[in-house]
C-alpha positions in Angstrom: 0.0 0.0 0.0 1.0 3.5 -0.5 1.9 5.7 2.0 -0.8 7.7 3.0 2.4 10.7 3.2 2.8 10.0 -0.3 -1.3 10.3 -1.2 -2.5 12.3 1.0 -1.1 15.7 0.9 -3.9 18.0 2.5 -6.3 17.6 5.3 -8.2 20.6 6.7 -10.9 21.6 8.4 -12.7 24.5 9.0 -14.6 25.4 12.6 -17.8 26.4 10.7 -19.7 23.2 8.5 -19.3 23.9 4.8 -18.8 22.4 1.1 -15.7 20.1 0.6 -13.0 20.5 -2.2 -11.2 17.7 -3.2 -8.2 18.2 -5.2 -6.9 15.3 -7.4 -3.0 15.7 -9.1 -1.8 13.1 -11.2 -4.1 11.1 -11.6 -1.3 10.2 -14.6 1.9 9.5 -13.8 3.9 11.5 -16.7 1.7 14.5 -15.1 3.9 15.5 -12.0 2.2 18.7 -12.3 -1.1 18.2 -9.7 0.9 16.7 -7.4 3.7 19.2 -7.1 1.3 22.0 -7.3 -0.8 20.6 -4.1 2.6 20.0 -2.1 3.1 23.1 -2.4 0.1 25.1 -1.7 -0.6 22.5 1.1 1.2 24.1 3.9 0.4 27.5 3.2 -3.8 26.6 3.3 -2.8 25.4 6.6 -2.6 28.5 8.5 -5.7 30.4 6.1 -8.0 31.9 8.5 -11.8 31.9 7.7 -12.0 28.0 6.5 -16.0 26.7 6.3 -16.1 22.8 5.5 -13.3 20.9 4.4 -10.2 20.7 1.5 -8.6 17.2 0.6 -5.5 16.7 -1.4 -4.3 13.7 -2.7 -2.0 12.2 -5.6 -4.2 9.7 -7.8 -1.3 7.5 -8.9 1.7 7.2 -6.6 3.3 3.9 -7.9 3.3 5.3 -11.7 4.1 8.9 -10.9 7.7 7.3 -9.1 8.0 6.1 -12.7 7.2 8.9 -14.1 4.7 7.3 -16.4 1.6 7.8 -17.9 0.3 3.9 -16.1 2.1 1.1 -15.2 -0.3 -1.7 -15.5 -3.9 0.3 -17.3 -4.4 4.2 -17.8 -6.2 4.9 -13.8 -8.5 7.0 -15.4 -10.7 4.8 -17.9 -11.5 2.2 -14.9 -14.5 4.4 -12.6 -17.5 1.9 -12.8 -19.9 -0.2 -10.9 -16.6 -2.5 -11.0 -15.0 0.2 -8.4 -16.9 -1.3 -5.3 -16.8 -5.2 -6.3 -13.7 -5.7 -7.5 -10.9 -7.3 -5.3 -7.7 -5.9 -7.1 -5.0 -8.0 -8.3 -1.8 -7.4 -6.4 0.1 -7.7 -10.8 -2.3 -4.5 -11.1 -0.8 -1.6 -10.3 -3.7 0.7 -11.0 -6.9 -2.2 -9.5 -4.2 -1.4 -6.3 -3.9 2.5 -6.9 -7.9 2.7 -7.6 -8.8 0.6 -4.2 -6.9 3.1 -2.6 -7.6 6.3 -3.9 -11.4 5.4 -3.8 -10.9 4.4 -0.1 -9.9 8.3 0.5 -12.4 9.9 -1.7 -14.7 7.3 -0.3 -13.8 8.8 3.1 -13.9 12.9 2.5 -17.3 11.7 1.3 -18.6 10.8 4.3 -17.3 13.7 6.4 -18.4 16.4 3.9 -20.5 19.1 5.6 -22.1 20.7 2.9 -22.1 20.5 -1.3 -19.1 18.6 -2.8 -16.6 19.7 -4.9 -14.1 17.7 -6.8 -11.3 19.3 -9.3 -8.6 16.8 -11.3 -5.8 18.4 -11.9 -3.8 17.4 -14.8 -1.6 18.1 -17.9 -0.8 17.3 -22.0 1.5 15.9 -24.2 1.3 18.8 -26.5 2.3 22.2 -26.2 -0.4 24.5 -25.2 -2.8 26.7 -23.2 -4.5 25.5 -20.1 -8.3 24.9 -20.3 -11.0 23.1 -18.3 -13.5 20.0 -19.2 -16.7 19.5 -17.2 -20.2 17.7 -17.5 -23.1 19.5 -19.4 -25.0 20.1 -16.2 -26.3 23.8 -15.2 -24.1 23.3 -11.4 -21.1 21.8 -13.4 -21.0 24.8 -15.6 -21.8 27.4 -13.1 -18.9 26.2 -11.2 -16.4 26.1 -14.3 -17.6 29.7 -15.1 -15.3 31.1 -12.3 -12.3 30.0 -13.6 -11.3 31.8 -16.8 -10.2 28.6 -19.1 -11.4 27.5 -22.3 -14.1 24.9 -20.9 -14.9 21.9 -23.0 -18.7 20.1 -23.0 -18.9 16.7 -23.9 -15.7 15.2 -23.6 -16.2 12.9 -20.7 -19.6 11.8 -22.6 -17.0 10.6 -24.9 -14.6 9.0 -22.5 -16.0 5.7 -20.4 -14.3 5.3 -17.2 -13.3 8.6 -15.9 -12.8 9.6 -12.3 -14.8 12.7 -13.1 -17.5 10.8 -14.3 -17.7 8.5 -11.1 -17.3 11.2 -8.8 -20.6 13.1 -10.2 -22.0 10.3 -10.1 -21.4 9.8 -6.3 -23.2 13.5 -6.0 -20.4 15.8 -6.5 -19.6 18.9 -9.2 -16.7 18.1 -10.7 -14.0 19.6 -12.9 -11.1 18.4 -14.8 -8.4 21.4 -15.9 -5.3 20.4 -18.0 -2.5 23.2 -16.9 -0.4 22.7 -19.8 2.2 20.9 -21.2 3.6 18.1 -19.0 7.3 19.7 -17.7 6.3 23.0 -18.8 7.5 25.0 -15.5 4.1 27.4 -16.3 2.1 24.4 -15.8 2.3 24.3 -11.7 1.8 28.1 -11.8 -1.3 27.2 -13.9 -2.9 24.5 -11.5 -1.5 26.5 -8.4 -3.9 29.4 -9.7 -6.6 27.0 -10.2 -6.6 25.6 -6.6 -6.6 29.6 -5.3 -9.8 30.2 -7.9 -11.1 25.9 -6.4 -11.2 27.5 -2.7 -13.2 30.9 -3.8 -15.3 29.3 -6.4 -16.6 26.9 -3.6 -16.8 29.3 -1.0 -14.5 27.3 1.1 -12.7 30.4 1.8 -14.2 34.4 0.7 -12.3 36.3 -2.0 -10.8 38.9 0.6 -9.1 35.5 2.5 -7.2 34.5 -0.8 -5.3 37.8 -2.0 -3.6 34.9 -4.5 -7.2 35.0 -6.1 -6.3 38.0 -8.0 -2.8 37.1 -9.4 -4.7 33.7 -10.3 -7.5 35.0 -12.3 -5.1 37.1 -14.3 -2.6 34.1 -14.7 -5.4 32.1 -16.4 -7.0 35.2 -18.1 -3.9 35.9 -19.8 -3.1 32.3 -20.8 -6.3 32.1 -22.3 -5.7 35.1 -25.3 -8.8 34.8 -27.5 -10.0 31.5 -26.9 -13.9 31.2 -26.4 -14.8 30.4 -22.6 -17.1 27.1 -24.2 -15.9 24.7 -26.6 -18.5 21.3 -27.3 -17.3 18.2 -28.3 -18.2 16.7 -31.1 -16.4 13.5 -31.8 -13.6 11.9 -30.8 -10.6 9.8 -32.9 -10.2 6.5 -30.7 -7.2 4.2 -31.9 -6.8 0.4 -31.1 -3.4 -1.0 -30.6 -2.7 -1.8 -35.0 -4.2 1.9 -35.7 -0.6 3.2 -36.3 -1.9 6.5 -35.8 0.4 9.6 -36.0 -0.2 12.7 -35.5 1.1 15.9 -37.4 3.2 17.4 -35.9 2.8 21.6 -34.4 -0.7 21.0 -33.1 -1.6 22.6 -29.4 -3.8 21.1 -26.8 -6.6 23.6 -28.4 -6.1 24.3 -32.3 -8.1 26.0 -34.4 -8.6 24.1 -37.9 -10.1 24.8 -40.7 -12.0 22.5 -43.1 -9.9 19.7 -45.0 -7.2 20.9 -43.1 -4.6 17.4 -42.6 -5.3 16.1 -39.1 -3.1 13.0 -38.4 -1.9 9.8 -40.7 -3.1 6.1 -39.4 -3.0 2.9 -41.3 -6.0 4.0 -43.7 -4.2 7.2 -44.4 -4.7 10.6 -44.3 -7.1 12.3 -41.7 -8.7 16.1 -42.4 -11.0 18.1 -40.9 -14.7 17.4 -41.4 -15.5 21.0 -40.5 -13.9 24.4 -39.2 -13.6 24.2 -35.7 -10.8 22.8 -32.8 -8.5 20.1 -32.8 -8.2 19.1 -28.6 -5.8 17.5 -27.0 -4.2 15.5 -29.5 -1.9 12.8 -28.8 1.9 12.9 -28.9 2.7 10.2 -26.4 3.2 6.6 -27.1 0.5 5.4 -24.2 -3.3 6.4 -24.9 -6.3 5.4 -26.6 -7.6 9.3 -27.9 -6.1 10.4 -31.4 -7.2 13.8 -30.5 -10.7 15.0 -29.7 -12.5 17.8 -32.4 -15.4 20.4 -30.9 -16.6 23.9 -32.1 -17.6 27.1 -30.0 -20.4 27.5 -28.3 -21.9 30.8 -28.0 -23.4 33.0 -25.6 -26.6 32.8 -27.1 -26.6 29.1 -26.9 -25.5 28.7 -23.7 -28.2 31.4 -22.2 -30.8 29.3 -24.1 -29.5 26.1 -22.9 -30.0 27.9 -19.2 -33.6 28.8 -19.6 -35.1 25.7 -21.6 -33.3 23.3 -18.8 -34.5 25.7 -15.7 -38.2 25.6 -17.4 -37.6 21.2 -17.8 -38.9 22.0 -21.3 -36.7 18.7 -21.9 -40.3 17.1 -20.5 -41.5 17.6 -23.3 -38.9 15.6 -25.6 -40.4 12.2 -25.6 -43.8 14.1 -26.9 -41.5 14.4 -30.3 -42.4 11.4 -33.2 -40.0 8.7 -33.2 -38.6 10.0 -29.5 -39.1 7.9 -26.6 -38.4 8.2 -23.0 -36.2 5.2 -21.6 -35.6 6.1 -17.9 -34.4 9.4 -16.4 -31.6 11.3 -18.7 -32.0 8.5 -21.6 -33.9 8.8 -24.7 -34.2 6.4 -27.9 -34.5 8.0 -31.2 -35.5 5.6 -33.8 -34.5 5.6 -36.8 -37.0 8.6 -38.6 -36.1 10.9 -35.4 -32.5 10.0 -36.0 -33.0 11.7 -39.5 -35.2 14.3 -38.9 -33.9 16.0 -35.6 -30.7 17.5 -35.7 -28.2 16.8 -32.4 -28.2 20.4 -31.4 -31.7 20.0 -30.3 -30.6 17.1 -28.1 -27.4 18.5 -26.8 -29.4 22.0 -25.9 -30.4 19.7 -22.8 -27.1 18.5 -22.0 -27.7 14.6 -24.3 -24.3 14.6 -26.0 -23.8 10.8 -25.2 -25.0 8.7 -28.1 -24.9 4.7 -28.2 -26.0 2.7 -31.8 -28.5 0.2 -30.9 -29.4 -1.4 -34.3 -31.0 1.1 -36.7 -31.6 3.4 -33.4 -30.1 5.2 -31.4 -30.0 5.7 -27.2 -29.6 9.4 -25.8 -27.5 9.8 -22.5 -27.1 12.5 -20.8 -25.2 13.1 -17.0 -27.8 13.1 -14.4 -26.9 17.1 -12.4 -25.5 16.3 -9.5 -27.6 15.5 -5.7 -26.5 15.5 -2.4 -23.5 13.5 -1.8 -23.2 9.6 -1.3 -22.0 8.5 1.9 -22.1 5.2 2.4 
C-alpha cells in the first residue's frame, strides 16, 4: 500500500460546516504537475484563516508517478464503474491497487463532507499549449467552471468511459477536470496552483478577501487564455486500437483552431482532415493512450443562455412528446431511426444529451444526471 504521506497531501478543516474541495493531481503519472502543485500550496492553506467545510488533497497514482509514467499496468482513469466497489484488485495491477486506494480516501472525504461537494482533477498534456478546463453539461457543473477563466470543453467525458470525473458526479459531486499545460512545462504548476486559489473561492471554502492569491490567479489564467472562447462542445472523438498506427502531425496545441480539409493525423488507412472548421483538442503525442485527438466547435453565448432557460423551465419534459422520441428512464432517450433523420443533435445536446450509443438502426440518448446530495455510504 502506499503511503498515505505519499497520497494524502492535504487535510483541513474548517470550525464552521461547509462544502468540501477535493483536489486530485496526477491522476497520470507523466503528469507531475497536480501533485507538485498541491505540495506546495498545502502548507500554506494550513494557516488560512476563515476555512468553512473541508479541503482534501491527494496524488491519484503514486506507484506510476515514481515512474514517471503515464500507467504502469492500465491508464487509472478509464477504470470508474460499478466495478470500483466489487472488484478485489489484483496485487500484478498496479492501478486495480492505486484505484482501491484512492477510492478508499475519496470514499472517506465523502462521508465527512458538511455541505455540497466539490471535486477538481488536476492534470496536464503531451502537447504544447494553453490551459483549459472539461466539465459535465450540467447547469451546477457549468456554473462552477464559469469562475475559472479557461477555455471549458462540454462533452468530452460523454465521450470517454471510465473517468474519475465521471464517477465522482456520479457519487453526488460537481466536478471539474483542468489540464495546466504541457507536461514539464514549468508554467504548468503556476497554472494549477492558480486554479486551486480560484477551487477555494469558487466553492466558497474560503471568501475572496481571505485568498489575496485570487487575483494574481484569475489574471494568470485570463492571460493564458488570449482569445480562446470560454465554451468549446465536443463533437467527436478519434479512438485508436493497438494496430491503428496512428500519427499525428506534428505543431498542433492542446486547443487548435482548424479549418476544413485541413490534414489532421496519418493512421493505417491514411490521411485524416477536418470534417469542418472548428478545434483540434488535446491531440496525442505520447506513445501510451487510446484518444487520437478530440474535435469540438464554439459554443456561443446565445446558446449557452438558451441552454440555461429551456433546462431551468424542464422543457426537456416535453422531448419524448416528439415522433419517433421515446423516454427510456431518467436522462436517456431512444431516437429511432426517422427521429434519428429528422432532428438534428443540437436539439438534443441544448439539454445537456451529447452521449450517443447505436442500438441497431436506433439510437440511445444519454445524458449526465446534475448532481444531488452527496453519497455517503
Amino acid at each position: 500500500m502506499a503511503d498515505v504521506s505519499e497520497r494524502k497531501l492535504i487535510e483541513l478543516h474548517g470550525a464552521l460546516a461547509g462544502p468540501t474541495v477535493i483536489f486530485v493531481g496526477s491522476l497520470h503519472g507523466n503528469e507531475p504537475a497536480g501533485a507538485q502543485a498541491l505540495r506546495r500550496l498545502g502548507a500554506l492553506l494550513a494557516d488560512r484563516e476563515g476555512l468553512r467545510g473541508d479541503v482534501w488533497g491527494f496524488v491519484g497514482n503514486v506507484r506510476a508517478l515514481k515512474e514517471r509514467r503515464r500507467f504502469l499496468s492500465r491508464d487509472l482513469n478509464r477504470r470508474w464503474n460499478d466495478a470500483v466497489t466489487r472488484a478485489q484488485p489484483s496485487t500484478d495491477d498496479a492501478e486495480a491497487l492505486e484505484q482501491q486506494e484512492l477510492w478508499g480516501e475519496l470514499r472517506a472525504a465523502l462521508a465527512q463532507a458538511r455541505g455540497p461537494v466539490f471535486l477538481v482533477d488536476l492534470h496536464s498534456t503531451s502537447a504544447p499549449g494553453i490551459p483549459f478546463a472539461l466539465t459535465a453539461d450540467t447547469l451546477p457543473h457549468r456554473d462552477f467552471a464559469a469562475h475559472f477563466p479557461l477555455p471549458t470543453l462540454l462533452g468530452l467525458e460523454e465521450q470517454v468511459d471510465g473517468v474519475l470525473t465521471e464517477w465522482m458526479s456520479a457519487q453526488g459531486c460537481v466536478t471539474l477536470v483542468v489540464e495546466g499545460g504541457q507536461n514539464e512545462d514549468p508554467a504548468t504548476l503556476v497554472n494549477l496552483e492558480a486554479v486551486v486559489w480560484l477551487a477555494l473561492v469558487a466553492a466558497r471554502v474560503l471568501d475572496e478577501a481571505a485568498v489575496p492569491e485570487a487575483a494574481q490567479a484569475y489574471a494568470t489564467l485570463n492571460r493564458a487564455r488570449g482569445t480562446l472562447p470560454q465554451f468549446i462542445e465536443v463533437l467527436g472523438r478519434r479512438a485508436l486500437s493497438a494496430d491503428s498506427a496512428f500519427r499525428m502531425e506534428p505543431g498542433f496545441a492542446n486547443i487548435e483552431p482548424v479549418r476544413e480539409g485541413q490534414l489532421l493525423a496519418h493512421d493505417k488507412h491514411g490521411e485524416i482532415r477536418a470534417s469542418s472548421d472548428g478545434f483540434v483538442l488535446m491531440p496525442l503525442y505520447q506513445r501510451q493512450g487510446d484518444d487520437g485527438f478530440f474535435f469540438g466547435r464554439e459554443v456561443s453565448s446565445l446558446s449557452l443562455g438558451l441552454a440555461r432557460v429551456s433546462r431551468q423551465l424542464k422543457l426537456d419534459a416535453l422531448l419524448p412528446l416528439l415522433p419517433g422520441v421515446e423516454g427510456v428512464g431518467a436522462n436517456r432517450l431512444k431516437l429511432g431511426p426517422a427521429a434519428v433523420e429528422a432532428y438534428p443533435p443540437s436539439v438534443f445536446r441544448l439539454f445537456g444529451y451529447r452521449r450517443s450509443v447505436r442500438t441497431g438502426d436506433s439510437f440511445e440518448l444519454v445524458r449526465r444526471p446534475a448532481p444531488s446530495s452527496p453519497r455517503r455510504s
